[in-house]
C-alpha positions, 0 to 999 in steps of 0.5 A, a space after each residue: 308419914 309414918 304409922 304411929 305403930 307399926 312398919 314402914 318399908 320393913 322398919 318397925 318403930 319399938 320406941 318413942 320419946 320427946 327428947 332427941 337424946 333418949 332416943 340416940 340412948 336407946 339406939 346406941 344400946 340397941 347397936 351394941 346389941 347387935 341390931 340396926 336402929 334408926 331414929 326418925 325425929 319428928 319433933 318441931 323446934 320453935 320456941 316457945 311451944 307448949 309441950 304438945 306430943 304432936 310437936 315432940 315425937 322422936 321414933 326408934 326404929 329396928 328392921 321388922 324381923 328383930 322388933 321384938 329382940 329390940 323390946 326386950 333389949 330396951 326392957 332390960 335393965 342396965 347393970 353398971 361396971 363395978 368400976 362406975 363412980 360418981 366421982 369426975 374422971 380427973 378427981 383421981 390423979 389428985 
């Protein structure tokens, strides 16, 4: 099992989170930065279950050495293109 913080096997959790997609976020960012990331989901899908951490855990992992590039990545805040719009793709060809 893994440690709740800490390595395993030379990978080094930098985030955790309940939800499966937060995670995919987070290790998406982190590919673009450059770093490995992996996503361990240790989440238990039964309904109904009550929100209990135990049953919803979705861990990020780095290699060991880049951890703590990987904290300050996910630290950072994410600027938006100046071409972002709230608007749907398609309402512009109208």
């Amino acid at each position: 099992m893994l440690p709740r913080k800490g390595s395993y096997e030379g990978w080094e959790q930098v985030a955790e989170t309940p939800q499966v997609f937060e995670a995919e976020l987070m290790a998406l960012r982190l590919r673009e930065s450059g770093i490995d990331a992996e996503i361990i989901d240790q989440s238990f899908r039964q309904e109904p279950l009550p929100n209990v951490r135990s049953f919803a855990v979705v861990r990020v992992l780095v290699p060991a050495d880049k951890a703590a590039k990987a904290r300050d990545v996910l630290a950072r805040s994410v600027d938006l293109s100046e071409m972002a719009s709230d608007r749907p793709e398609n309402e512009d060809e109208r």
